[in-house]
C-alpha positions in Angstrom: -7.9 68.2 -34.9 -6.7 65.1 -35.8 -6.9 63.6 -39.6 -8.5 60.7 -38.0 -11.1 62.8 -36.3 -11.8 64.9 -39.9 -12.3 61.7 -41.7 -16.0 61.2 -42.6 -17.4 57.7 -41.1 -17.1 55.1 -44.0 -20.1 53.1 -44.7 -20.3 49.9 -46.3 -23.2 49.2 -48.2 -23.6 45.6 -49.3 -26.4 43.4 -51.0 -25.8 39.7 -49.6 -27.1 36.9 -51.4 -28.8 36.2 -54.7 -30.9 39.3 -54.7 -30.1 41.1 -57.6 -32.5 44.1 -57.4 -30.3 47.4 -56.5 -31.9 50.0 -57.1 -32.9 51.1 -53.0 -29.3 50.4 -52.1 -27.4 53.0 -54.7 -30.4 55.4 -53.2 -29.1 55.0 -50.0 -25.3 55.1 -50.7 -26.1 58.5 -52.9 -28.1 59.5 -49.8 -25.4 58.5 -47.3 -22.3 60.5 -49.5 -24.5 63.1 -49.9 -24.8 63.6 -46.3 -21.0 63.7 -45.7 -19.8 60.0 -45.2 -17.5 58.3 -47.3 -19.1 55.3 -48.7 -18.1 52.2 -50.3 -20.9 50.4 -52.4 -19.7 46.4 -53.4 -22.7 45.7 -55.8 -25.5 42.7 -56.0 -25.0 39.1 -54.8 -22.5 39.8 -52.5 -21.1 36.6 -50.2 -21.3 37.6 -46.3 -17.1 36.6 -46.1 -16.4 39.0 -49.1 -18.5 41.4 -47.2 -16.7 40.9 -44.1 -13.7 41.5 -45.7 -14.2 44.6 -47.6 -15.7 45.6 -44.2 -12.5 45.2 -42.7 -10.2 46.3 -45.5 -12.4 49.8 -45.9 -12.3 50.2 -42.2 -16.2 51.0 -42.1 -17.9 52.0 -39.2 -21.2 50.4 -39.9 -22.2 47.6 -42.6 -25.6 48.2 -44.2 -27.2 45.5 -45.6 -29.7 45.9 -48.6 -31.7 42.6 -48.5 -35.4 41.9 -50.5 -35.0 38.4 -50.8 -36.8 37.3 -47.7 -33.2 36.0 -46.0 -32.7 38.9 -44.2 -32.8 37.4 -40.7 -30.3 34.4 -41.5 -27.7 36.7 -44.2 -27.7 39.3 -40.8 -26.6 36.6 -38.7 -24.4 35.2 -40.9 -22.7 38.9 -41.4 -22.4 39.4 -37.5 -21.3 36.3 -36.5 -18.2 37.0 -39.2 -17.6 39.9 -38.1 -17.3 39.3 -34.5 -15.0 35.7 -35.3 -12.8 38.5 -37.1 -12.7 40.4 -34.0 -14.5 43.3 -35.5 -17.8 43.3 -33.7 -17.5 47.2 -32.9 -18.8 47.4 -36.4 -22.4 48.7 -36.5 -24.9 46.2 -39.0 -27.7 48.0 -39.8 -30.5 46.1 -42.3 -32.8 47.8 -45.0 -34.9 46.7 -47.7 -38.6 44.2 -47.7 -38.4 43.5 -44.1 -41.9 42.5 -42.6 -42.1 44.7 -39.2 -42.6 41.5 -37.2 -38.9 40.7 -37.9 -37.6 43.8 -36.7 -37.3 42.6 -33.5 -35.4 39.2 -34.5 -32.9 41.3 -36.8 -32.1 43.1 -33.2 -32.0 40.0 -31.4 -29.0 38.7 -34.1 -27.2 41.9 -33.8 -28.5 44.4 -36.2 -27.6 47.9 -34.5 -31.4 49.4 -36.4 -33.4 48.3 -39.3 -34.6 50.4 -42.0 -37.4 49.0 -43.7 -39.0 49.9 -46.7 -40.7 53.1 -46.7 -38.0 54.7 -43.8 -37.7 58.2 -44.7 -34.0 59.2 -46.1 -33.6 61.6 -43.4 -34.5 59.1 -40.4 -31.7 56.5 -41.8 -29.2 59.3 -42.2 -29.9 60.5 -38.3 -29.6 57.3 -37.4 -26.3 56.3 -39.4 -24.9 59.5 -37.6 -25.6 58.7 -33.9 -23.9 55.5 -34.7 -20.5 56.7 -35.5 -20.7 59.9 -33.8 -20.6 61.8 -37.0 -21.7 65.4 -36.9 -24.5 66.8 -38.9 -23.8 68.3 -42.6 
């Protein structure tokens, strides 16, 4: 096999904007490393182009946004838009944190590859982070 092959998907775990509250997000990136991926975690208050570019310099496979501010609709738009202008729109956004269920359906429509909103069960986001970049189970 190929090293590339036997590295673990790298996720990106990011909290955009002024929300400062962290504590679901370092949940998630234990959760994630626990369950075999390599993951990079940049902290609170996080600007979508700094994102982007960690993104690109940690060559992620997905980008998981941790967002309880309410702005989780426009930051996810912003976030895909910049990705795909930097020609890296095969990177999976996926979206967790205080997201009402009615704007599920909008975070898909702007790109999100799944939401996770509060109260998804560990297990379902890691199944899900794994049938996005193809990783096998652990």
């Amino acid at each position: 096999m190929a090293e590339s092959e036997q590295r673990p998907a790298r996720v990106l775990v990011a909290k955009p904007g002024l929300d400062g509250h962290d504590r679901g997000a370092k949940i998630v990136a234990r959760t994630l490393r626990d369950a075999g991926f390599e993951v990079v975690y940049t902290g609170i208050r996080q600007r979508v182009e700094d994102i982007v570019s960690i993104a690109l310099q940690e060559d992620v496979a997905v980008v998981g946004l941790s967002i309880l501010s309410g702005a989780h609709v426009a930051l996810t738009a912003r976030v895909v838009d910049a990705l795909r202008a930097a020609d890296a729109g095969d990177i999976a956004v996926v979206v967790g944190g205080t997201i009402p269920r009615a704007d599920v359906p909008k975070l898909l429509e702007c790109g999100a590859a799944a939401v996770f909103p509060t109260s998804t069960p560990l297990e379902t986001l890691v199944t899900e982070i794994r049938a996005l970049t193809g990783s096998a189970a652990r």
